[in-house]
N, C-alpha and C positions, 0 to 999 in steps of 0.2 A: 819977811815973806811967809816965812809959817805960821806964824801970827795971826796974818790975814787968811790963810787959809782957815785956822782955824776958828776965826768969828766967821767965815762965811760958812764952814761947814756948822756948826750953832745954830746960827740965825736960818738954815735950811731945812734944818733937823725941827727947828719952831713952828716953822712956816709946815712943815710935813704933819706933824703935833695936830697943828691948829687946824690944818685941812682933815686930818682924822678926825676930828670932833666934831664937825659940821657935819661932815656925810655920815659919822653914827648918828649925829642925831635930827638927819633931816626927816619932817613929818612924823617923828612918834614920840612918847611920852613912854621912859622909861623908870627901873625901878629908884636911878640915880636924880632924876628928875627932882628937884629941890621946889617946895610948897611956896607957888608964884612963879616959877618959873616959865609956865603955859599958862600963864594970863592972857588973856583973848585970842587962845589957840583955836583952829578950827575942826570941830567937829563934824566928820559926814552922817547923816542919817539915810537908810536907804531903807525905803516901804513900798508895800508891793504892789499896793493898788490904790484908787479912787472907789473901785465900784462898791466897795464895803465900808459904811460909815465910820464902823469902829477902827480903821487903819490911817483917818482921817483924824480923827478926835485923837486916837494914838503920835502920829507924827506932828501936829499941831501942839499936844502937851510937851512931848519931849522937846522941840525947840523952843517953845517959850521958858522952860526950866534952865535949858543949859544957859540959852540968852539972859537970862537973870543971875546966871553964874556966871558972867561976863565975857563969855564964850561965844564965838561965833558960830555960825550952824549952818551948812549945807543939807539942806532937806528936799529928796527925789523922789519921786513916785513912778512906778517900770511899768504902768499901765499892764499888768501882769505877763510882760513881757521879758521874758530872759537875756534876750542882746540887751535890751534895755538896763537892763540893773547892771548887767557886768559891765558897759559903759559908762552908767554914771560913779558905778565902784572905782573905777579905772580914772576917770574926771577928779572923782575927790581928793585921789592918792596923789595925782597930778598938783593938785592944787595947794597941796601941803597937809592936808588933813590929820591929825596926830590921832585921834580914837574916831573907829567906826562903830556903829549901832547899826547895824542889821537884820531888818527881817526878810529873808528870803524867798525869793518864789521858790525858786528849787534849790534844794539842799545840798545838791552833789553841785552845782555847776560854776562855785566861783572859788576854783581853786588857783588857779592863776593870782585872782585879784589878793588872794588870802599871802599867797608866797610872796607877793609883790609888796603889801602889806608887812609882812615878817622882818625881807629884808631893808625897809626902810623905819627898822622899829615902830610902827603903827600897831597898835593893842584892837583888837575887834571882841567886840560882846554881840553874839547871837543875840536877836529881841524876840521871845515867844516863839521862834521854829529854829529849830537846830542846823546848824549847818554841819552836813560831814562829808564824811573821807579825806579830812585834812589837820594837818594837826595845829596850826595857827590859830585856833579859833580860841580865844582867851577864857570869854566868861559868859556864861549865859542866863537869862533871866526870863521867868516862864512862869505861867499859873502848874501846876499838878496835874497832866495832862489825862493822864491814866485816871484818876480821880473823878475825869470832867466825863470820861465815858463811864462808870463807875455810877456815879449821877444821873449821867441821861439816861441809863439800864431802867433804873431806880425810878426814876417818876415816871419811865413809861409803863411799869409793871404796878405803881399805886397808880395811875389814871385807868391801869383796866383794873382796877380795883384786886390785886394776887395780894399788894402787900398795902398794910395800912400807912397814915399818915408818919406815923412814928416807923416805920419800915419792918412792919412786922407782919408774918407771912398771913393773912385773913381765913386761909383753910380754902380759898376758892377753887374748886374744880372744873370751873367752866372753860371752855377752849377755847382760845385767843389764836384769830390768824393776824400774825405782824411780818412787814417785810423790812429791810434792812440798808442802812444808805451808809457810806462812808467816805471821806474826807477825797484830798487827794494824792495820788500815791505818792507826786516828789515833796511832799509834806513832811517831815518827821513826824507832828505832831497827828495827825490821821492817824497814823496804826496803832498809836498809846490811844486816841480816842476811840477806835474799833475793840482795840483787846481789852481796856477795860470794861465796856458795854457787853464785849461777846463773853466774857467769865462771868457777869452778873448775869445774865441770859441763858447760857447755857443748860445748868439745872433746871429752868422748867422747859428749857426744848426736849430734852433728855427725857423727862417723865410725862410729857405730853400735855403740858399745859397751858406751853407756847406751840404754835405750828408756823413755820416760813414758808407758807402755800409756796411759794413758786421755788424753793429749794434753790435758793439763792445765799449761801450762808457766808461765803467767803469772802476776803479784805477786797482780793482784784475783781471780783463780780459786784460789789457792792459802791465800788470805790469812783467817786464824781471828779476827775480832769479837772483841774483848775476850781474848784468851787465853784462850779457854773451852776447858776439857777437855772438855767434854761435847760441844762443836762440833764437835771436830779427831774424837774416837771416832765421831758421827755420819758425817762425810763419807766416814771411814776405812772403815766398813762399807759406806756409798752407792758407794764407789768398788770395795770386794770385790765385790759384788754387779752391779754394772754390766759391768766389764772383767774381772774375773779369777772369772767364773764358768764357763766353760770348762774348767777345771783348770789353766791358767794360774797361776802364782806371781809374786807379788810379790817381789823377792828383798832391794829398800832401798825405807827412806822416811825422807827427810830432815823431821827432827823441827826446828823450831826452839827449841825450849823444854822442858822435862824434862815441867810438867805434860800439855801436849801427848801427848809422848811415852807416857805412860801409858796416855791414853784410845784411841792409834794401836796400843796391843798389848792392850788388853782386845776392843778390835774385831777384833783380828787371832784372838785366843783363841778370843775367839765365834764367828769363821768358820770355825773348826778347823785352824789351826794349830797343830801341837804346841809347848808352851814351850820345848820344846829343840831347835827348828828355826823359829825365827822370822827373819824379814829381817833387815839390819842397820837398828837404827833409832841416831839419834842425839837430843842433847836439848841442854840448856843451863840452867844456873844452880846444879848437881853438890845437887840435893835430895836430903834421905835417900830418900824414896821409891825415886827413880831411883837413887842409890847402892847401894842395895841390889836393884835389878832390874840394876845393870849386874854387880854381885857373883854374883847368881844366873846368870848369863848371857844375860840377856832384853834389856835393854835395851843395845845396844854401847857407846857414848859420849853423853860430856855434856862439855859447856864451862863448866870451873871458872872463876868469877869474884869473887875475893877480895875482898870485900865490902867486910871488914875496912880493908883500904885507902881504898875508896872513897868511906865515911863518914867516914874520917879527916882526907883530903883535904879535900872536903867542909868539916867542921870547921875546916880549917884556916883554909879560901878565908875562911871568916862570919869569924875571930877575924881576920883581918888587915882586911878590911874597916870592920869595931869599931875597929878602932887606926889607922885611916887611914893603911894599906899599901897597895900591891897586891897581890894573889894570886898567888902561881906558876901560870904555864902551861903547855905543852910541846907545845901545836898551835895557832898562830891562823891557818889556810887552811882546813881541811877539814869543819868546819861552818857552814854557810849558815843562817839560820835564817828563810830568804827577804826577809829585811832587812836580816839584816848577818853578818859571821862575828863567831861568838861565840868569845871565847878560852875554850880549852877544856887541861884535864890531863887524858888520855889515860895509862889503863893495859892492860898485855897479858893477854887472856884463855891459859885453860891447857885443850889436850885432857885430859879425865881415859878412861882405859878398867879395865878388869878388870887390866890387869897393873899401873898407877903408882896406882890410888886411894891406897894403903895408902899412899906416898912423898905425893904431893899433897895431900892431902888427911887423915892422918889423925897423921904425923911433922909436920905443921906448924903440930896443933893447930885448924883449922878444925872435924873431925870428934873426938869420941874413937871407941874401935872397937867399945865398947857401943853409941853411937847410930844405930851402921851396921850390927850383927848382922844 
């Protein structure tokens, strides 16, 4: 009789074992995770919109990659809607999802799905906007964001001709009125593209060589809700009409983003500015739209960000993960993500203008030259 007790107590004690090891590792790929082991695991990707091409071509790259890594893919779009992502974050986790790739609409609001994530060992890489206030967030993968405003400073200050080609100061004294447009506030990645534009900028506001006519200089005055086109052309017109109704000119406006930029020269248009005498405006994420406004000569510049890359990267971080690696890095200081720095691969954004698209952007394959006529 003790005997049997003690093969049933054994074979209970296995059975307890063996139930422990399923629910650690249900849905995530850990460090003990042996290479093959999440062979045609699944993958969540979560993107935040349709209405911008590049989030398009972005989620479309990254599932064809992992699926070539024999990897299943759940690929969402939250129609930039917040219930939206946090439900279909919530659906993947559901569904077994072992790495998530996210790019967030808002960066404080998926802390739930993140804990929930954690504790069913699920690994998450932030994709291009930081998720914070939570410490789960594993890995993140991003262009140089600081750099991309840094940039758009830069070629809007060589289009009013202050600095030349090579970025050197020209001796120009003549007074430039620009006004100032910025990202969205639950963006992470908006206030690195505002501060590094507003430190390149600042010395010539300072010495008076820039003027912000309508005294509009700050992130939450400046700052476009959701990346709404329609937003940035509304203020753009509010701001014609207010300050440069006089006959005063606008001569730059720093664009942070292409769609922006569009809606900042259809307001400009409407105000009667001639197309062939617009301000310098600048943009970012080198859309055909804008591509082809900066070919016409309308729009000056955009901030080419090779996508291509960064879903690749991406790709890579989830597959090493799966195989219980670690990820390549190449920054773990510069993002905080109010709880922790997140190790982060960091790529270099590219100025595109009218005179390099054709090298940038169309000999490299990004564009062909049909889809930019």
């Amino acid at each position: 009789m003790k005997a049997r007790k003690v093969l049933i107590g054994i074979a209970a004690m296995g059975l307890a074992i063996t139930l422990a090891a399923c629910s650690g590792g249900r849905g995530g790929a850990t460090a003990t995770d042996a290479p093959g082991a999440n062979k045609g695991a699944l993958v969540g990707v979560a993107m935040p919109t349709k209405t911008s091409e590049r989030w398009i071509k972005d989620g479309d790259a990254v599932k064809a990659d992992l699926e070539k890594l024999g990897y299943k893919v759940d690929l969402e779009y939250a129609d930039d809607k917040i219930p939206n992502q946090v439900q279909q974050i919530s659906n993947m986790l559901t569904k077994g999802a072992k790495v998530l790739i996210i790019a967030s609409i808002d960066g404080t609001a998926l802390s739930d799905q993140l804990d929930q994530a954690a504790k069913s060992g699920v690994k998450v890489i932030a994709y291009d906007r930081l998720i914070n206030g939570n410490k789960n967030v594993d890995y993140y993968t991003t262009f140089d964001n600081y750099k991309v405003g840094v940039d758009q400073a830069t070629s809007l200050l060589t289009g009013l001709g202050i600095l030349d080609a090579s970025g050197k100061d020209t001796g120009s004294t003549a007074v430039k009125n620009i006004e100032l447009f910025a990202g969205s506030p639950d963006d992470n990645n908006a206030t690195f593209f505002f501060n590094g534009a507003w430190d390149t900028l600042k010395p010539y506001i300072d010495k008076g060589t820039l003027v912000v006519k309508s005294g509009q200089t700050g992130f939450t005055q400046a700052a476009t809700l959701r990346w709404d086109p329609a937003t940035a052309q509304k203020r753009m017109q509010n701001l014609i009409a207010s300050t440069y109704s006089g006959g005063t000119k606008v001569d730059g406006v720093l664009s942070p983003y292409d769609g922006l930029s569009i809606g900042i020269i259809s307001a400009l248009t409407s105000s009667g500015y001639a197309t062939d005498k617009l301000p310098i405006v600048t943009g970012q994420d080198a859309e055909v739209a804008s591509v082809k406004s900066i070919i016409t000569g309308q729009q000056y510049s955009t901030i080419y960000k090779d996508t291509r890359l960064l879903g690749k990267e991406a790709v890579k971080m989830a597959d090493a993960l799966l195989n219980g690696k670690t990820p390549e890095v190449n920054d773990t200081k510069s993002y905080n993500n109010k709880v922790k720095i997140v190790p982060t691969f960091l790529f270099q954004p590219t100025v595109v203008t009218k005179e390099n698209y054709q090298k940038v952007l169309i000999d490299s394959g990004y564009y062909t030259a049909d889809q930019v006529k």
